[in-house]
C-alpha positions in Angstrom: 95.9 -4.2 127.6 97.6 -4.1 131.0 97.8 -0.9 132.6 100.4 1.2 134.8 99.6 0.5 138.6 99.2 3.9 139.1 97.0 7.2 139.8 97.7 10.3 137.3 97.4 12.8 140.0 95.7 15.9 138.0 96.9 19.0 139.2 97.3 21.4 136.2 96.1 25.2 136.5 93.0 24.7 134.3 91.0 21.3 133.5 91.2 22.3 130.1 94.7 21.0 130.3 93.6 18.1 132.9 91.3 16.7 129.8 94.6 16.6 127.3 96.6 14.6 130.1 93.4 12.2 130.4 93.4 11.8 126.9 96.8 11.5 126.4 97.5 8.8 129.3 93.6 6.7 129.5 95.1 4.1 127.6 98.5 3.3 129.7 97.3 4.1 133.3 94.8 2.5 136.0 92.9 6.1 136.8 92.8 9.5 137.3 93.5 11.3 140.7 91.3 14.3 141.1 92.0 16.8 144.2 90.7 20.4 145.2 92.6 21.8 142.5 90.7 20.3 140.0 87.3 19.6 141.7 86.7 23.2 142.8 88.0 24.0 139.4 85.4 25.3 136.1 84.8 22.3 134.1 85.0 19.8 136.9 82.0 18.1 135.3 83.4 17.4 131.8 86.6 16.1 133.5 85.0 13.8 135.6 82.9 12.9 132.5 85.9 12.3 130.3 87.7 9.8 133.1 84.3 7.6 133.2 83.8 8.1 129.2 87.6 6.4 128.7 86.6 3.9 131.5 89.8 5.3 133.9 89.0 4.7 137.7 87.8 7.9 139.1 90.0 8.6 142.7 88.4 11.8 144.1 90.8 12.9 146.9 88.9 15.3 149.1 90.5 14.1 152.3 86.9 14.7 154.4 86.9 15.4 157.8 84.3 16.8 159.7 81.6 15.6 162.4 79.9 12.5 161.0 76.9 13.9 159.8 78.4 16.5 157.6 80.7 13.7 156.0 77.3 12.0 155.7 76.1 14.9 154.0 79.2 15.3 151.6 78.9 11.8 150.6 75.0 12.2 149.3 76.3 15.0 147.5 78.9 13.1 145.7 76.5 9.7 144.8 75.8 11.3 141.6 79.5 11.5 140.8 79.8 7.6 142.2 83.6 7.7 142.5 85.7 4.9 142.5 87.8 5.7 145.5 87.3 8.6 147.5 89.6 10.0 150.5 88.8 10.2 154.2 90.9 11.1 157.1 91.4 8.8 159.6 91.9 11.3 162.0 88.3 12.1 162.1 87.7 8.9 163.9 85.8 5.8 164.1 82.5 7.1 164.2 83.5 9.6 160.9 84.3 6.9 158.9 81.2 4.3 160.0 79.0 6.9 159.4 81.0 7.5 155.8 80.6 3.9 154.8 76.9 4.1 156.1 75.9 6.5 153.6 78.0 4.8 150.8 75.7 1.6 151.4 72.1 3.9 151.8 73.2 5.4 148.3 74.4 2.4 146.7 77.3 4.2 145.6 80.3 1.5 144.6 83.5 3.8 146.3 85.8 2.4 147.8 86.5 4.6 151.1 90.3 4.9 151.7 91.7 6.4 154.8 94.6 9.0 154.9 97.5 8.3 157.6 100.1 10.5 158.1 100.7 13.3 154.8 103.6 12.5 152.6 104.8 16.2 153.3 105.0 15.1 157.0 108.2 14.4 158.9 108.6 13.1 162.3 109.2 16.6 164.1 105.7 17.5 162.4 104.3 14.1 163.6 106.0 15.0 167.0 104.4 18.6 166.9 100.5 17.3 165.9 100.3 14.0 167.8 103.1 14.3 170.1 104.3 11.0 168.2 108.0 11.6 167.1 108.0 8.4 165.4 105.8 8.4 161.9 105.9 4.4 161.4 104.3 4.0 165.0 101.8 6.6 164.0 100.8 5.1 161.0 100.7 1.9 162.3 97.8 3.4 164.8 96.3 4.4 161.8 96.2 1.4 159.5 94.6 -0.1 163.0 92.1 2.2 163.7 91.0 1.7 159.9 90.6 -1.9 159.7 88.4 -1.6 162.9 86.3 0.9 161.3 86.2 -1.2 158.0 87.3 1.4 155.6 88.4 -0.2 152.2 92.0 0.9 152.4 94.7 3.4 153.3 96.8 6.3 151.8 100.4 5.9 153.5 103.7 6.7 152.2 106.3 4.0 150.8 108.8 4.4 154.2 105.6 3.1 156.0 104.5 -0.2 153.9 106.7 -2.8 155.4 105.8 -1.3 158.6 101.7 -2.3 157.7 102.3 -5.6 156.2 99.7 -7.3 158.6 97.2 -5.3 157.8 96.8 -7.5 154.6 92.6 -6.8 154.3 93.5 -2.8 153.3 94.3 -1.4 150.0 97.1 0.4 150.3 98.2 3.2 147.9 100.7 5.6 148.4 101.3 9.0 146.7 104.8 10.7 146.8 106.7 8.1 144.7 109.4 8.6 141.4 110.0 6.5 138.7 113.3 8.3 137.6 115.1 11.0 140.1 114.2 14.2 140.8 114.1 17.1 142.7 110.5 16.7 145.4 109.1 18.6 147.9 107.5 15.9 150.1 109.5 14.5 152.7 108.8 10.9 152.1 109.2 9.5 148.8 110.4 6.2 147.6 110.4 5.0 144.4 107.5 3.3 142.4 109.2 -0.2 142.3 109.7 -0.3 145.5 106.3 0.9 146.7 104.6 -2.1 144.8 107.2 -4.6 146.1 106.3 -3.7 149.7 103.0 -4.3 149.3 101.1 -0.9 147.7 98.4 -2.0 145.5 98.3 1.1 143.5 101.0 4.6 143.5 99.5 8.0 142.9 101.9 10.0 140.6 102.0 12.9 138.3 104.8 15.9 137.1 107.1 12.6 135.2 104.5 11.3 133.4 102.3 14.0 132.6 105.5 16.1 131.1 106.3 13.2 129.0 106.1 13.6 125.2 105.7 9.7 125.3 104.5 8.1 128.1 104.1 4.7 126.5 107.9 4.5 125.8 108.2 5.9 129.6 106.7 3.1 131.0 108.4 1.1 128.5 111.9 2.0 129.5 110.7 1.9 133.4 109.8 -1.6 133.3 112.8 -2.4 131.1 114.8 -0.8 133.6 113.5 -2.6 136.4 111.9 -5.7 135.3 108.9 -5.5 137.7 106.1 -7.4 136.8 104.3 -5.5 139.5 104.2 -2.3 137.7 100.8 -3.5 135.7 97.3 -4.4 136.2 96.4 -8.0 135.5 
C-alpha cells in the first residue's frame, strides 16, 4: 500500500498517547517524527519499539550541535536505537557533521544524517539578528551548500526556501511547518503540503491535522481528491 509522504511529528504530553497515534496512523504514513518531547519522555523505549515493530521510518529529531567529539559520542549512544533519519545542525559546521557521518559508518548504523537550515519559527529580522543575514533564502542557500560539501544525506528547510535549493538535487530535502487544510500556526513559514512536494521536498513532517482526525484515511482521501497530487504518496 502507498503511503502519505509525510512524518507524524509526535508531540503529545505522554507517549502513552504517542503509541495510540502510531497505531492509529502506521498504516497510511511513511514514519514517525520523534523530538525531545518524546525522547526525554517515560516510555521512550516502547515507542521507539512500536514505530520499528509496524515497520514506520524512525526520524529522531534531536537537532545536535556540539564540538565534534561529543556529537561523536551522541551518535554511539544512539547505534542501538539505529534511526532512520536523525537531525543535525548545520550550524555546527563542517567538521561537526564529518565527524557525525564518521561515527555513523564505525557503527554501521543505516541513518541517514539530515542537516537543519534555518527553523521554521524563524523570520528574516531573526535571521537578521543571529547571522546578520536579513534575507532567509540567501541563508539557507549557504546552508544547503555547506551540507553537500560536508556530505550529509539531506536537509530540513521550510517550503518558502525549496525553489530557492533546486540545484542542490543530491539532498533530501524535508520540510516541517506545512498544512494540508487551513489553520491557525505559530511558525512563521508554512506552506502547504502540495506545494512542498511540488517544489521538490521529498518528504513533509506534520502533526495536530492528522493526529486529531477521527479518520485519517478519509483525510488523506479527501486531500488527494482535493488536489489530485500524485506526489502525496510513496511509490
Amino acid at each position: 500500500m502507498k503511503k502519505f509522504r509525510a512524518f507524524i511529528a509526535l508531540d503529545s504530553k505522554t507517549n502513552h498517547e504517542n503509541l495510540k497515534v502510531v497505531k492509529k496512523l502506521h498504516p497510511y504514513v511513511y514514519g514517525f517524527k520523534v523530538g525531545y518531547r518524546s525522547f526525554y519522555n517515560i516510555n521512550s523505549d516502547r515507542l521507539i519499539k512500536e514505530i520499528k515493530k509496524n515497520k514506520s521510518k524512525l526520524f529522531l529529531d534531536l537537532k545536535l550541535h556540539d564540538i565534534p567529539n561529543t556529537v561523536g559520542s551522541a551518535l554511539e549512544s544512539l547505534s542501538k536505537i539505529n534511526p532512520d533519519y536523525l537531525t543535525i545542525h548545520i550550524s555546527g559546521g563542517s567538521t561537526m557533521m564529518k565527524y557525525a557521518l564518521s561515527t555513523i559508518k564505525q557503527k554501521k548504523m543505516k541513518t541517514k544524517l539530515l542537516g537543519v537550515t534555518l527553523l521554521t519559527s524563524l523570520d528574516s529580522k531573526d535571521s537578521r539578528d543571529i547571522y546578520n543575514e536579513h534575507d532567509t533564502a540567501k541563508l539557507v542557500k549557504k546552508f544547503a551548500s555547506l551540507a553537500k560539501k560536508s556530505e550529509i544525506n539531506g536537509i530540513i528547510c521550510a517550503g518558502s526556501d525549496l525553489s530557492e535549493i533546486k540545484r542542490f538535487k543530491s539532498l533530501l530535502k524535508i520540510t516541517p511547518g506545512v498544512k494540508m487544510f487551513n489553520r491557525k500556526d505559530d511558525q512563521k513559514r508554512v506552506t502547504y503540503v502540495h506545494d512542498a512536494l511540488n517544489l521538490g521536498a521529498n518528504f513533509v513532517v506534520i502533526g495536530r491535522e492528522l493526529i486529531n482526525s477521527k479518520d485519517p484515511k478519509s483525510m488523506l482521501q479527501k486531500y488527494y481528491e482535493k488536489y489530485q497530487n500524485q506526489n502525496l504518496w510513496t511509490n
